[in-house]
C-alpha positions as CSV (number, residue, x, y, z in Angstrom):
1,X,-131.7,38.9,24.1
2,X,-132.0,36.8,21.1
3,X,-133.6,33.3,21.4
4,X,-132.4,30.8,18.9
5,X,-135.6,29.4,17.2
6,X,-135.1,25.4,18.1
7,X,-137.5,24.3,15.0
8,X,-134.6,25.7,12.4
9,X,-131.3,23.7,13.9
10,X,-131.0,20.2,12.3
11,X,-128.6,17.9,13.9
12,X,-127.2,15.0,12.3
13,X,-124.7,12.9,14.9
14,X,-123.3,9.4,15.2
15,X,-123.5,9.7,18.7
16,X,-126.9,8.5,20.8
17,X,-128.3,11.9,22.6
18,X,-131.8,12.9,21.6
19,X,-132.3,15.7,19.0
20,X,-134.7,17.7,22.2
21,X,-131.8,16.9,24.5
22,X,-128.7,18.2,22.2
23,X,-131.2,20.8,21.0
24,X,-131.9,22.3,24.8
25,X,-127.9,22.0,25.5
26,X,-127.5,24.1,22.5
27,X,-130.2,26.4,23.3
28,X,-129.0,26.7,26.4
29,X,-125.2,27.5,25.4
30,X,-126.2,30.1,23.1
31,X,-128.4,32.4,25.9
32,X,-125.6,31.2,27.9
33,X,-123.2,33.1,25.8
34,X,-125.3,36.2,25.1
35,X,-125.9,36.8,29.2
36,X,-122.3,36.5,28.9
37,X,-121.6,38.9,26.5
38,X,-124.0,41.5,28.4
39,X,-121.9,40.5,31.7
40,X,-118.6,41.2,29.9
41,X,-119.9,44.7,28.6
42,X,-120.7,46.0,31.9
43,X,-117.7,44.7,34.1
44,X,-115.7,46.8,31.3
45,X,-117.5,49.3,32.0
46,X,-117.0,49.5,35.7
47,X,-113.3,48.3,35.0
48,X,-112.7,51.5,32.5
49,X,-114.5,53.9,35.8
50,X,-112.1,52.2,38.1
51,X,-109.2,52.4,35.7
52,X,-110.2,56.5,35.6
53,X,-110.9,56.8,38.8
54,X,-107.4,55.5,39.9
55,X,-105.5,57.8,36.9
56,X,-106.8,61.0,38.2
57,X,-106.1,60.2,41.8
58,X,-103.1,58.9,41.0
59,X,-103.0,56.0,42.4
60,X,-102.4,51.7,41.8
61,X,-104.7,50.4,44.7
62,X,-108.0,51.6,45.4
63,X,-110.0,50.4,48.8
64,X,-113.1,50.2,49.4
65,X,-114.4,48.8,52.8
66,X,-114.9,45.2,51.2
67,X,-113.3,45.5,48.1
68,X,-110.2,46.4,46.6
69,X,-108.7,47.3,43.1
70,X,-104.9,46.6,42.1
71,X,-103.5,48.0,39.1
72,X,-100.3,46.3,37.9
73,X,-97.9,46.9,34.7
74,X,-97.1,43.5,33.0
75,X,-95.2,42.8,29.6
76,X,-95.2,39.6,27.8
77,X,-91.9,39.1,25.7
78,X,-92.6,37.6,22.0
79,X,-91.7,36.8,18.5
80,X,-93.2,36.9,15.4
81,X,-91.7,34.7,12.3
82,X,-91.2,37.5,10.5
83,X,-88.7,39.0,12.9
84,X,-86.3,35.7,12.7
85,X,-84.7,34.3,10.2
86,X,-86.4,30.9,8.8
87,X,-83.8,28.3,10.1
88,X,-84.1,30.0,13.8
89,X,-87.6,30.1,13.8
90,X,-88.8,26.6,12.5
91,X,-85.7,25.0,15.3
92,X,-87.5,26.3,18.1
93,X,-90.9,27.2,17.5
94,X,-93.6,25.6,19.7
95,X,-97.3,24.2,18.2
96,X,-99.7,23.7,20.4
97,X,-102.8,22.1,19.5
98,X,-106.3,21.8,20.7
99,X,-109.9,21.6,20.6
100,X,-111.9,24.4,19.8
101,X,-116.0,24.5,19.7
102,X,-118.0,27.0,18.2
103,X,-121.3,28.0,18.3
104,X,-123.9,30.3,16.3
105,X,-126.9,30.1,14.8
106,X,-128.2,27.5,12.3
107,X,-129.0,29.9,9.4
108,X,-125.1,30.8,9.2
109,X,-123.8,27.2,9.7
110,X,-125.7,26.6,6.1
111,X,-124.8,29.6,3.9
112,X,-121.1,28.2,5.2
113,X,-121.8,24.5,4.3
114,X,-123.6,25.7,1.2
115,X,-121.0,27.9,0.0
116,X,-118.1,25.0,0.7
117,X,-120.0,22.5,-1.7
118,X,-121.3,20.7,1.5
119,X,-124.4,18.9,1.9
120,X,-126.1,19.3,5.3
C-alpha cells in the first residue's frame, strides 16, 4: 500500500478547516481508496470463480448453506448521437449534471497546474 507523504500536499482554501485536519481527511481518503481497490480485485476474483463455476455446471443459482449466487441476463437499451439524426437527438436528449471529486497525489496535481499555466 502506498502512503501519501502529508509534508508534500499544499492546500490553499477559503474555507476555515485546519491544514492537519483537511490533510488527515485526505490521507485518509486516499488509503481509503487503495484498500478499496485491493477489495475490488479480489471480489472479482471470487465473482469470475463463481461465474466459472456456475458455466460448467450449468447452472444460474448456486447455494451454499448460507449463501447464494444468482446469475441474471440484463440489457440496457441506448443511443449514441451518431446513430440519430441532429434535429432528433438535440429534441430529446437528457443532461444531467453533477458533482464529481477527485483525488490523487500532490506531485500529479502540479505537473497538471503547471502545464495549464496555473499557479499553485
Amino acid at each position: 500500500m502506498v502512503k501519501c507523504e502529508p509534508s508534500k500536499v499544499t492546500l490553499k482554501s477559503s474555507f476555515d478547516v485546519s491544514r492537519s485536519k483537511a490533510e488527515a481527511w485526505l490521507v485518509g481518503w486516499y488509503d481509503a481508496k487503495q484498500r478499496a481497490a485491493e477489495l475490488d480485485k479480489q471480489i472479482n476474483g471470487y465473482k469470475k470463480k463463481i461465474e466459472s463455476m456456475m458455466m460448467s455446471k450449468g447452472v444460474t443459482v448456486l447455494t451454499g448453506t448460507t449463501l447464494m449466487a444468482e446469475w441474471q441476463k440484463q440489457s440496457r437499451l441506448s443511443v449514441s448521437p451518431k446513430d440519430l439524426p441532429e434535429n432528433i437527438f438535440s429534441e430529446y436528449a437528457k443532461q444531467t449534471t453533477f458533482n464529481v471529486l477527485y483525488l490523487k497525489k500532490a506531485e500529479a496535481a502540479k505537473v497538471k497546474r503547471k502545464d495549464a499555466g496555473v499557479k499553485g
